[in-house]
VEXDREN-244518 format. One record per residue: x, y, z of N, C-alpha, C in turn. Coordinates in pm, whole numbers, padded with zeros to 5 digits, always signed. Layout:
% VEXDREN-244518
XYZXYZXYZ;...
***
This chain:
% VEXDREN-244518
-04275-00777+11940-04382-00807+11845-04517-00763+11902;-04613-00719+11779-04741-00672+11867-04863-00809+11839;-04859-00883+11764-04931-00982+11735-04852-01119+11687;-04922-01231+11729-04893-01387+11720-05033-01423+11661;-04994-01509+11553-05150-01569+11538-05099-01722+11556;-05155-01779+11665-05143-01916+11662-05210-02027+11599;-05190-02101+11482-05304-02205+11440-05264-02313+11437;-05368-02419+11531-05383-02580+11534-05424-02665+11422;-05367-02728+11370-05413-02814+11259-05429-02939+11356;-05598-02908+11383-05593-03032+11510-05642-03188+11408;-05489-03223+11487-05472-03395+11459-05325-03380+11343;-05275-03279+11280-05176-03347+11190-05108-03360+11254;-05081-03460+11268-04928-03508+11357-04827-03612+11234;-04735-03550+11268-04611-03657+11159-04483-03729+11217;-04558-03825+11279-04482-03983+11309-04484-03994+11405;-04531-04121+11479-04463-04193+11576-04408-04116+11723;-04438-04105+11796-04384-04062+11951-04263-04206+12012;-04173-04178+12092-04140-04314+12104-04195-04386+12211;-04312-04359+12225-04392-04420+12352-04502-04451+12293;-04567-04419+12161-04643-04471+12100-04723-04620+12089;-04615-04732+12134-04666-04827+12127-04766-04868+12249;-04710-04802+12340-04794-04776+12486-04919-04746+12499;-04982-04667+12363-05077-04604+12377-05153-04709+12193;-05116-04812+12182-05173-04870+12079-05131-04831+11921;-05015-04719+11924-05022-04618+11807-04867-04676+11739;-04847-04790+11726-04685-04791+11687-04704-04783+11533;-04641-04680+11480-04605-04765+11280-04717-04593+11224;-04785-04539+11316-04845-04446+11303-04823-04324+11241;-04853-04225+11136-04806-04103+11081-04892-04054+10996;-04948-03942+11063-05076-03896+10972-05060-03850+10854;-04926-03734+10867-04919-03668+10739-04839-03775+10655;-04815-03868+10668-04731-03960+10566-04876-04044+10504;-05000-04047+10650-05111-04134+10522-05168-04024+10477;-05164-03906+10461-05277-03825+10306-05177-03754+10282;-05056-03779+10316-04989-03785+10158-04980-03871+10028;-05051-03977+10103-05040-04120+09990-05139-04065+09884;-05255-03966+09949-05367-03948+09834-05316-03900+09731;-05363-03861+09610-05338-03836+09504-05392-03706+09461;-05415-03643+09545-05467-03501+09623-05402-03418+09713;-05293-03477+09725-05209-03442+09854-05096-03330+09769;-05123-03179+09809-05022-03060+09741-04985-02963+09819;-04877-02973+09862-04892-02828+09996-04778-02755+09947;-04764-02672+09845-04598-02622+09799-04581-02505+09868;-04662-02394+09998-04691-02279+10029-04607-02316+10141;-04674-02421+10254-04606-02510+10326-04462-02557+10361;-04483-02631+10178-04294-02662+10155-04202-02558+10147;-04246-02439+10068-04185-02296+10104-04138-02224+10241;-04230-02267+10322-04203-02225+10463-04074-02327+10534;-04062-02435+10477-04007-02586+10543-04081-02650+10621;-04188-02692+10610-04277-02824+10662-04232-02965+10633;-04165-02952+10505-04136-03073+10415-04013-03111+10510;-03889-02999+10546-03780-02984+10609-03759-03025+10793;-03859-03075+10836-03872-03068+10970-03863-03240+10982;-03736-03253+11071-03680-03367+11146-03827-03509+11121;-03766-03550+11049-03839-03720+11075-03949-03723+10983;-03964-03586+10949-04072-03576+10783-04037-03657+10670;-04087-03792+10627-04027-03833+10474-04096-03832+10374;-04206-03742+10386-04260-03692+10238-04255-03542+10196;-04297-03538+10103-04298-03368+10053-04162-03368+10002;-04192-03244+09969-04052-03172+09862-03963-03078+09957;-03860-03132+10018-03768-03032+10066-03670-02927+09998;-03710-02788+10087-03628-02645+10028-03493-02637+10117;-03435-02559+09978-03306-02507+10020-03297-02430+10144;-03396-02326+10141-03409-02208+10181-03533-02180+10253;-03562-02244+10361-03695-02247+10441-03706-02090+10436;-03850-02030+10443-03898-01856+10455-03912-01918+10616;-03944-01993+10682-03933-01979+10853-03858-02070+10964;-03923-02079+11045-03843-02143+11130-03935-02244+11141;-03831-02359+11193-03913-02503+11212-03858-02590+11314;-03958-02700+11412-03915-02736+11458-04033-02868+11463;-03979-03002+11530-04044-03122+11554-04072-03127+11736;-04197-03122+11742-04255-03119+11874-04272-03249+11955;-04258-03259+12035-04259-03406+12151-04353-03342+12232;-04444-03439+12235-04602-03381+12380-04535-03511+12492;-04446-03419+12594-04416-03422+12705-04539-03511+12829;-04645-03422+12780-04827-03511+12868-04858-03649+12811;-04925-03695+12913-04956-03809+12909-05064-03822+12861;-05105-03870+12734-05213-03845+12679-05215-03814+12510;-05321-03802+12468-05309-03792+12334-05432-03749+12277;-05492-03635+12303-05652-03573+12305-05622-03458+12262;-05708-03377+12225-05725-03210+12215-05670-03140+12340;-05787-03186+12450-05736-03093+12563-05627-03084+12622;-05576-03214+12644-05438-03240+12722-05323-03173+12587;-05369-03195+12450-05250-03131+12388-05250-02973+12363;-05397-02960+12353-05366-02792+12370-05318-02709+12474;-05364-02806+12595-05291-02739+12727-05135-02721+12738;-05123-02810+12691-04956-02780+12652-04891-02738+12572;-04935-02697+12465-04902-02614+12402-04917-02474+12398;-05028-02457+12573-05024-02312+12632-04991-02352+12751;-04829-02400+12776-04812-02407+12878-04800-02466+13027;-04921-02610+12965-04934-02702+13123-04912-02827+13053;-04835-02867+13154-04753-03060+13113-04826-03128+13243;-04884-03234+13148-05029-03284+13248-04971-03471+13239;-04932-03517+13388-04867-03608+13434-04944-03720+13417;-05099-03706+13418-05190-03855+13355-05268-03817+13274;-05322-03883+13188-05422-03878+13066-05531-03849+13142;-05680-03769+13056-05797-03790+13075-05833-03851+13117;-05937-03967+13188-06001-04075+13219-06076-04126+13082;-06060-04198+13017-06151-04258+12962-06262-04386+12940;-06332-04412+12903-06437-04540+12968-06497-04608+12867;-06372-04687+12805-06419-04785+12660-06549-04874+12750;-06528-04877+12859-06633-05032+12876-06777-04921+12939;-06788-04836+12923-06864-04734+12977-06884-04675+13119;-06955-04566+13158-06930-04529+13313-06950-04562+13385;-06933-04580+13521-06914-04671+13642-07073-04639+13676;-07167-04722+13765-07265-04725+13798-07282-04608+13910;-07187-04568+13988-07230-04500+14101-07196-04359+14056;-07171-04361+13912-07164-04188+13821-07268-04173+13779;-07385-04281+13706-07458-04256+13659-07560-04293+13752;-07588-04359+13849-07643-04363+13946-07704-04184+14007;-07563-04094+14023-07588-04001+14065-07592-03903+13955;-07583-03923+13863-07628-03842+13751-07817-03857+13720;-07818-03945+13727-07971-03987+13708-08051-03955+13830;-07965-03919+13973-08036-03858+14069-08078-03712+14062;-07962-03653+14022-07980-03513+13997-08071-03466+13890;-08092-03537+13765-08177-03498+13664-08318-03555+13648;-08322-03684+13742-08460-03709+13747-08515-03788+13644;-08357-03843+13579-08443-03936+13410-08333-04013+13436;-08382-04169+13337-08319-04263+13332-08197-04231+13250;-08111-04374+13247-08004-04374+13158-08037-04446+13025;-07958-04438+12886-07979-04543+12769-07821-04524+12764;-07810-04648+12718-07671-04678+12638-07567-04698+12716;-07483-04559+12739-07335-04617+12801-07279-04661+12774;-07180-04639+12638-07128-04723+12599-07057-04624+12490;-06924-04621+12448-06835-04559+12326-06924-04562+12212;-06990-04504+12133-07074-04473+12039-07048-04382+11926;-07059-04402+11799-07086-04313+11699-07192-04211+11705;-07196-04075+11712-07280-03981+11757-07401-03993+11663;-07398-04051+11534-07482-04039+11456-07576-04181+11479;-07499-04290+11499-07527-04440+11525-07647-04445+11630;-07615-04355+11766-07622-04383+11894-07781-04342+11880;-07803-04145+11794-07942-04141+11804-08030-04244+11729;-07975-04293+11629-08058-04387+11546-08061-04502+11607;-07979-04564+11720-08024-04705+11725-08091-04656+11919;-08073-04544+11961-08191-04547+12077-08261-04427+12066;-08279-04366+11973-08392-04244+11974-08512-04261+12016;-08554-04394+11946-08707-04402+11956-08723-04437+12132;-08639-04505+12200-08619-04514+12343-08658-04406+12423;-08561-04241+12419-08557-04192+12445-08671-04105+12434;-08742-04143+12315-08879-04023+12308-08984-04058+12344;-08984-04224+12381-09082-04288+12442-09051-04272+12583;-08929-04243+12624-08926-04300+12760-08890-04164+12856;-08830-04090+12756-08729-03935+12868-08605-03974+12885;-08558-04071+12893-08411-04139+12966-08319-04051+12859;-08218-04035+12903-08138-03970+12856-08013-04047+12770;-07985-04018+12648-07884-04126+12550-07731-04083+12647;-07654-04153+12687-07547-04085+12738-07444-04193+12691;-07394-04150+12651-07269-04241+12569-07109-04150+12564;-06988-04231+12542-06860-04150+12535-06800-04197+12363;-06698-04199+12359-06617-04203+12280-06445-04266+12319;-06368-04248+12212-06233-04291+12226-06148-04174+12300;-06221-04096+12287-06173-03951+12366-06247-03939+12531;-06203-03812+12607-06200-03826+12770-06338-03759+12752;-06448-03761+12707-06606-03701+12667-06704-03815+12740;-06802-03715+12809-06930-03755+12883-07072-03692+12785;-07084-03732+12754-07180-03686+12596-07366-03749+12649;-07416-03617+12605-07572-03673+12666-07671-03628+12530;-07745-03693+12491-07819-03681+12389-07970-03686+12375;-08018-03603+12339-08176-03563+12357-08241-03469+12259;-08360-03533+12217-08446-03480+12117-08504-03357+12201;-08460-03237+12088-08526-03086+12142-08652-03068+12182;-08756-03170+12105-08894-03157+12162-08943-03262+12280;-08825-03332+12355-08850-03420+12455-08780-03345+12613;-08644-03330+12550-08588-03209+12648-08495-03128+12622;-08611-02955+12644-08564-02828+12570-08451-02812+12560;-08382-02691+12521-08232-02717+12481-08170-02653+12648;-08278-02574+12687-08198-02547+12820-08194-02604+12957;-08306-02719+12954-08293-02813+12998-08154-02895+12988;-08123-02950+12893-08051-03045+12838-07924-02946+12860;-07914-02822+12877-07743-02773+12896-07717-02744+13035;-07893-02761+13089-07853-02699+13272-07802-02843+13353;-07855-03001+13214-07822-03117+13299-07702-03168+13282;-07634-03111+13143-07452-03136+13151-07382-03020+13213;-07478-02932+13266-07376-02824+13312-07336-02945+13490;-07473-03008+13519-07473-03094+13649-07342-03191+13665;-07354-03278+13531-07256-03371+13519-07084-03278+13493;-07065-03177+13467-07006-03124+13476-06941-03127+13589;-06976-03041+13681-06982-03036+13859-06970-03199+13914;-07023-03304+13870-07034-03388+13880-06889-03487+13856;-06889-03474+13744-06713-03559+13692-06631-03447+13721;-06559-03435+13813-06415-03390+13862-06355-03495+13939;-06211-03453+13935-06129-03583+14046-06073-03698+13965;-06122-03823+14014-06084-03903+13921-06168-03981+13806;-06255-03918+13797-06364-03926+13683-06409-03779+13581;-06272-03687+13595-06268-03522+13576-06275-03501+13431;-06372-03630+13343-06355-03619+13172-06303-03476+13106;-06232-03499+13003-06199-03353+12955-06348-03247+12877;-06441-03286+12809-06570-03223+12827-06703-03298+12861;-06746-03268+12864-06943-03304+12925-06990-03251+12767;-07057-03261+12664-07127-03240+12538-07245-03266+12543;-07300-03136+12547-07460-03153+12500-07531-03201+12355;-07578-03289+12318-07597-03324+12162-07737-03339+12110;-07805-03240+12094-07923-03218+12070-07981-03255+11901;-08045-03325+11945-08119-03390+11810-08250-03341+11787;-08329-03376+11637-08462-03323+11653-08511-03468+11498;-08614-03441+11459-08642-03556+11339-08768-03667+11403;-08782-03788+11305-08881-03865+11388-08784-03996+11350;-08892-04120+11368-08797-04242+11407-08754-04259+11282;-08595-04349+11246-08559-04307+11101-08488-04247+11073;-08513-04121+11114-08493-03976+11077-08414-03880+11138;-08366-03968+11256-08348-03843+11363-08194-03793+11271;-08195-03659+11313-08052-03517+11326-08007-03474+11413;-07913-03451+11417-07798-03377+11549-07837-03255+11463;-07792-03128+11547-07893-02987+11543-07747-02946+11556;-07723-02838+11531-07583-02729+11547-07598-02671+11728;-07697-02709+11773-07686-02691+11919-07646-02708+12019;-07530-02797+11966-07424-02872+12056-07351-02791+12123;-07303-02782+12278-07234-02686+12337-07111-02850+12438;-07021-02742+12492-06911-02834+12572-06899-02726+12682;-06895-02843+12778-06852-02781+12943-06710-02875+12942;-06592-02782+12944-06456-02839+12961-06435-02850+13073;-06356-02902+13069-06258-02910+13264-06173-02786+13266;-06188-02714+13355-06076-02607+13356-05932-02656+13372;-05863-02576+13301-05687-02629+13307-05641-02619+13432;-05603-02701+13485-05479-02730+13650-05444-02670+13668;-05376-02552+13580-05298-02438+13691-05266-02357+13551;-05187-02228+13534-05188-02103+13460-05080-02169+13318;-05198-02083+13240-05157-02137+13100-05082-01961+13078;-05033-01979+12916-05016-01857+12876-05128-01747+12866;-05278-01834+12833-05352-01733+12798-05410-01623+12916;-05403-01697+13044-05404-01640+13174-05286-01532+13188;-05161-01538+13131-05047-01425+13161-05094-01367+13096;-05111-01392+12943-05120-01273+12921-05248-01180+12927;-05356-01229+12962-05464-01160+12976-05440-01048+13068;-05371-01152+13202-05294-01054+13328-05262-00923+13275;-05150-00916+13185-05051-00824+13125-05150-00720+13038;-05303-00765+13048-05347-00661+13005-05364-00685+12792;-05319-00762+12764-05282-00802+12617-05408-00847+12556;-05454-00880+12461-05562-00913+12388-05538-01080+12368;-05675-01124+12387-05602-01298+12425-05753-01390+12334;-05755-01382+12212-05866-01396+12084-05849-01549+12093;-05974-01598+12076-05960-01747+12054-06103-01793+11919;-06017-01859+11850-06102-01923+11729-06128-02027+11713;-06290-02087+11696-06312-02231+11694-06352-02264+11822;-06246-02370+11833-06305-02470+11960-06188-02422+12083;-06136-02304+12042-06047-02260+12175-06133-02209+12312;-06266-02162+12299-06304-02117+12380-06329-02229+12489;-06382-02321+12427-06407-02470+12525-06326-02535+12549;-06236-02558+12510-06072-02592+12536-06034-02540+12644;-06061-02421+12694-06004-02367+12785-06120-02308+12887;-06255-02370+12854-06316-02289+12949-06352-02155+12941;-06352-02103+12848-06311-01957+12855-06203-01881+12922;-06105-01948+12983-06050-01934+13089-05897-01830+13036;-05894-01729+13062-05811-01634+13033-05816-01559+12845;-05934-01580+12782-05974-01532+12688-06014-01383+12704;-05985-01358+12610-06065-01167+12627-06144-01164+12542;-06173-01257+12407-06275-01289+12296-06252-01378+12229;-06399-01417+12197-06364-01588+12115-06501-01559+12014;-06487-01651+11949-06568-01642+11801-06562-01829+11783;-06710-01885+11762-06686-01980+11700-06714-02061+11584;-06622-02134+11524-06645-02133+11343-06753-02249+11310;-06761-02274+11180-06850-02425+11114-06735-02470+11064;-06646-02500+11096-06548-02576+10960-06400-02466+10964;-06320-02604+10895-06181-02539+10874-06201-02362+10767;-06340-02371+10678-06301-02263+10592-06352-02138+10625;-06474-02167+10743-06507-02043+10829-06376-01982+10957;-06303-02123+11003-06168-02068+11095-06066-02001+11061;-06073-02031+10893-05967-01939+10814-06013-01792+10784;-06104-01821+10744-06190-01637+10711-06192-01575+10845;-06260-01657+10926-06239-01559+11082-06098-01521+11142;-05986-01575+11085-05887-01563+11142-05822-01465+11003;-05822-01446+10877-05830-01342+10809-05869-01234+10807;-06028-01188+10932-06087-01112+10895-06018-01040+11100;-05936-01114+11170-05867-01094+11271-05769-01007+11202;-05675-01064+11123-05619-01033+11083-05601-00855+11036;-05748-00801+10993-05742-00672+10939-05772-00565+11056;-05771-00635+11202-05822-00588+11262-05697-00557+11378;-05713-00416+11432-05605-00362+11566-05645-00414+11654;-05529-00517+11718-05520-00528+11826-05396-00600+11870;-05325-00590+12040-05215-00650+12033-05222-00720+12139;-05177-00848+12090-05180-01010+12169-05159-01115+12102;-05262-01199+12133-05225-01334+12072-05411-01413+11997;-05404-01460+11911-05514-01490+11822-05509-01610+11820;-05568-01708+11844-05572-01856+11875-05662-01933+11849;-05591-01992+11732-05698-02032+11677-05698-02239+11671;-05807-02268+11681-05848-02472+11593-05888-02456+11517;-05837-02546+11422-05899-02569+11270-05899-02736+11285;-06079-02786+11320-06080-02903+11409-06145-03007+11266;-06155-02969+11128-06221-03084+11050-06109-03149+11035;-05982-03179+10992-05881-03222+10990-05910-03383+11084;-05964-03350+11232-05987-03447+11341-06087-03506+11333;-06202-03387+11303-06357-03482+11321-06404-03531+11194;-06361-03453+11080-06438-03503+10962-06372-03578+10878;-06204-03665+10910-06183-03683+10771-06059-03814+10890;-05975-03719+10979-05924-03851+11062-06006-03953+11172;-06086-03863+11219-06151-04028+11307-06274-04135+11202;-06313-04035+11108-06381-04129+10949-06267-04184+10882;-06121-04205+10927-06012-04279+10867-06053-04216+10684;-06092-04097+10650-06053-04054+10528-05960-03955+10453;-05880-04054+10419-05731-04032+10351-05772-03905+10244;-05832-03912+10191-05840-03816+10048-05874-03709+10070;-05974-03733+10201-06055-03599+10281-06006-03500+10371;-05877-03596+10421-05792-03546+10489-05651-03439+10390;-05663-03538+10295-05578-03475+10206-05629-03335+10146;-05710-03332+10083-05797-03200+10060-05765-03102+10142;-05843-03146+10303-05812-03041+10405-05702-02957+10393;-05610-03045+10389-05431-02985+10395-05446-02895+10270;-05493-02930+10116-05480-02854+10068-05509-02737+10065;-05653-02732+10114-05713-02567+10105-05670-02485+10216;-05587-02548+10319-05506-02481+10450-05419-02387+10328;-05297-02484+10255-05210-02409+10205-05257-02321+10080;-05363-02330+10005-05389-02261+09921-05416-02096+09995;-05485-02132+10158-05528-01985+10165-05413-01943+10279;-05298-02029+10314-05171-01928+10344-05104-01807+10233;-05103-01789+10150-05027-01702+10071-05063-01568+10115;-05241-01565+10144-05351-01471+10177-05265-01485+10323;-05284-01555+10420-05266-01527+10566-05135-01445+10599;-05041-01534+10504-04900-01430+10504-04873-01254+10464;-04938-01229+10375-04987-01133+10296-05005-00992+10415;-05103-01052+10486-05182-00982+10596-05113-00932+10715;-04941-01012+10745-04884-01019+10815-04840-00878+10833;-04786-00819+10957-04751-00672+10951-04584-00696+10994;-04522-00562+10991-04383-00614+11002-04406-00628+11207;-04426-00664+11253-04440-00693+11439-04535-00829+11400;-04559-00880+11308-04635-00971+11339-04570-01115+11398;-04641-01220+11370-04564-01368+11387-04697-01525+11334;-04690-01577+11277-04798-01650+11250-04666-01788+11305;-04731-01906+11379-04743-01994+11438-04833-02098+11372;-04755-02211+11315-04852-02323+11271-04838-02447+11336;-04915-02554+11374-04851-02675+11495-04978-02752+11478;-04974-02846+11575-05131-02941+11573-05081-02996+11750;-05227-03090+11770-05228-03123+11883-05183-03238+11974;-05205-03340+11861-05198-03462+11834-05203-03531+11700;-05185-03647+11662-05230-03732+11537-05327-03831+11566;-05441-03843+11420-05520-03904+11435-05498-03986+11290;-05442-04041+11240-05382-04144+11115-05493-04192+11058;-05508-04127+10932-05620-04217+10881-05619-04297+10766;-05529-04364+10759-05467-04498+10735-05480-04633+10838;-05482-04549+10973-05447-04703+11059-05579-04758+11084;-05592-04867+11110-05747-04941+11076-05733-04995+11242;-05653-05005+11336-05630-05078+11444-05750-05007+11534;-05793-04900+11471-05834-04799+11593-05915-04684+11529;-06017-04590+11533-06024-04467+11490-06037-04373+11641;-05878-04409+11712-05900-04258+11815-05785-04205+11739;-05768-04089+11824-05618-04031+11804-05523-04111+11793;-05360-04059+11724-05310-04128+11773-05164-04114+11788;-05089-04086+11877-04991-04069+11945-04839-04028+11854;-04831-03904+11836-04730-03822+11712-04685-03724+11804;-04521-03716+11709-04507-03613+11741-04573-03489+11609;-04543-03330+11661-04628-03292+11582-04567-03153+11511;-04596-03076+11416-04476-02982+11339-04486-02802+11408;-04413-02816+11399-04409-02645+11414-04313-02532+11347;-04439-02444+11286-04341-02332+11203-04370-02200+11264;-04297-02138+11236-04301-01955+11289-04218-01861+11200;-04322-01816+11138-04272-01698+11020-04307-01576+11094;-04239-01507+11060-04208-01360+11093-04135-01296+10985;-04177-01164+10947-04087-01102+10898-03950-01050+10923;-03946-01015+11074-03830-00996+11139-03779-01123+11199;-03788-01233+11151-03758-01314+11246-03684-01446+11162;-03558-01436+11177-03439-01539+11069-03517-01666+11062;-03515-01765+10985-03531-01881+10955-03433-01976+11020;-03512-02051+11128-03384-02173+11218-03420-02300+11226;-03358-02364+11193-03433-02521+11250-03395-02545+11372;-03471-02587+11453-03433-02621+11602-03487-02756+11623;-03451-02801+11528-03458-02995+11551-03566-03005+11659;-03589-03116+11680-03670-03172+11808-03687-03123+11944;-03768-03050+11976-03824-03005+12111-03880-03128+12173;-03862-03088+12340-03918-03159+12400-04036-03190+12460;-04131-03062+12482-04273-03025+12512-04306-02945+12421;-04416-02957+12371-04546-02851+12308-04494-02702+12373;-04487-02712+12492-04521-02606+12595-04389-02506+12573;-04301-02544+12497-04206-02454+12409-04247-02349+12341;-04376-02367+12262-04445-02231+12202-04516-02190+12277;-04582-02205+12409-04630-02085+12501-04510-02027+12562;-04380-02043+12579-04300-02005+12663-04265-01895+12496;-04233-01935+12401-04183-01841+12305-04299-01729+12250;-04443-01747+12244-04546-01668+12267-04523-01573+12335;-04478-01584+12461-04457-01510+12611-04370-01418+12526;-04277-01503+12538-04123-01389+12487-04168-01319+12358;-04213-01338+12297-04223-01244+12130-04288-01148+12152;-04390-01208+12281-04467-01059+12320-04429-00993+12457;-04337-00974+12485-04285-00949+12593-04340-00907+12705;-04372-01030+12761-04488-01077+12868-04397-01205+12968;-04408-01143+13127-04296-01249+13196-04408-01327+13205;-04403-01466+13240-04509-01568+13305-04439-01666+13349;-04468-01750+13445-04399-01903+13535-04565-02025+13465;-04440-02043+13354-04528-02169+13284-04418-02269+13248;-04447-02395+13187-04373-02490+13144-04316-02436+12996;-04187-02511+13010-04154-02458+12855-04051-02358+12829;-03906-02367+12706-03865-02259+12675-03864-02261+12564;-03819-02072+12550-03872-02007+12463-03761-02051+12372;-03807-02076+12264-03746-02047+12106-03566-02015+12044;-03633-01860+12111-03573-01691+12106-03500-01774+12224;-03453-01839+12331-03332-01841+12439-03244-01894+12383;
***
């Protein structure tokens, strides 16, 4: 094959892990809550067999799946973007992120506040929108810096553009960066730049992420090796650091990740195209909205017919997610602990169900093979 297009539907996950309860998530299944909406239509999907994949009990199941399908088990410990995308290129990661519901330890921010020369506010798991409105006016009176996390492995620092510039504010999470490794090694550092007056304040599109680099060689590292074209869309570039990319592009939304990955599509080159399609996670599952979430799914499958279309006979399109984030369950708005779907259409390539896998890291090992590229990663291929 000369091209793979890989796409994350980050967060659909459908049902339950059996370790789930471990992680707060028992009774959990994303695509079973926006299917409840009354908005919920994916027949492009059900054509492929989405509906057909082990432990799925909604949708309309086909006779005659057009691909192959299988039910994914995330092998890592953990239940985030990073830790699940890493494995799904390849690395099975033995402890979760660090995360810090009760906020960061004093002798992190102690030395964070040494290096930058400004106080701390907050500290504490925060709504990004909440956090500037209830300490902005702090921060513009004072310089101190808003630094708050989330339900996710994120060190997040927040500052009005006209208090501190934007390159200020990316040279001081690039610090904390350098700073959290080891056992405080959060999966990104987020710059979150605001601007407005009291009241008023806005988060700015100026937001950047310093990731943790991945532990040891993913697929996108072989194949870069091998010389192959290694495209990343969305939020892949920070996901990985840039780290074995040959080009990345990044989107506003699920409907700019689709056009950019359409407009890949018309374009020569041979490798692998990798793409997040991240509103699914931020705008509709951690806001626990069912209808919004439902939507999403729809306009995914309305503009597959187009993605298939585009396909060449060497091609391969790849559909999967990272994790589940249920937005139905009220116990919680983090992620939450699923297994998660995977299809692979090809024109040359028979329609199989292969029931339940055991790692993510199964489709970097079958990536490898379709493009016939050796690599020593976790994971087998498909095709064995």
């Amino acid at each position: 094959m000369r091209r793979v297009f890989l796409i994350v539907l980050d967060s659909v996950g459908i049902g339950e892990l059996p370790d789930a309860a471990e992680y707060g998530d028992k009774g959990t299944n994303t695509l079973k809550a926006a299917a409840g909406s009354k908005y919920f239509s994916m027949p492009n999907m059900s054509r492929l067999g989405f509906f057909n994949i082990d432990g799925v009990e909604v949708g309309e199941k086909t006779k005659t799946p057009l691909a192959s399908i299988a039910r994914m088990k995330e092998a890592s410990k953990g239940k985030d973007t990073t830790i699940g995308h890493w494995e799904i290129a390849g690395i099975i990661s033995e402890r979760p992120l660090p995360t810090y519901p009760d906020g960061f330890p004093k002798e992190v921010l102690d030395k964070f506040s040494e290096m930058t020369g400004r106080g701390v506010l907050c500290n504490k798991p925060y709504s990004g929108t909440e956090v500037i409105k209830d300490y902005g006016d702090e921060h513009v009176k004072t310089g101190d810096l808003i630094v708050y996390t989330s339900a996710d492995s994120v060190f997040q620092v927040a500052a009005h553009e006209e208090v501190v510039p934007l390159e200020t504010l990316y040279e001081y999470c690039h610090m904390a960066r350098e700073l959290l490794q080891g056992m405080h090694g959060v999966g990104r550092v987020i710059a979150r730049p605001f601007v407005g007056t009291s009241g008023a304040y806005t988060r700015t599109s100026h937001r950047h992420d310093y990731s943790l680099l991945p532990q040891s060689t993913t697929m996108l590292d072989v194949l870069k090796a091998a010389g192959k074209d290694v495209i990343g869309i969305g939020k892949i570039h920070d996901i990985f650091a840039g780290k074995g990319l040959t080009e990345f592009t990044y989107t506003e939304g699920n409907a700019d990740g689709i056009e950019k990955t359409l407009q890949y599509m018309d374009k020569d080159f041979e490798g692998l195209c990798f793409v997040n399609l991240v509103d699914y996670d931020m705008l509709y599952g951690h806001r626990r909205d069912i209808d919004g979430y439902a939507q999403a799914l729809n306009y995914f499958d309305e503009k597959l017919p187009e993605m298939l279309a585009k396909l060449g006979e060497e091609d391969v399109l790849m559909i999967t997610a990272d994790h589940g984030c249920d937005p139905a369950y009220q116990a919680t708005t983090d992620h939450t602990r699923e297994y998660t779907p995977f299809i692979m259409y090809g024109k040359k390539l028979a329609p199989v169900n292969y029931g339940t896998r055991d790692t993510f890291a199964d489709i970097a090992a079958t990536v490898l093979d379709l493009l016939q590229v050796d690599g020593k990663i976790e994971g087998t291929s498909f095709l064995k």
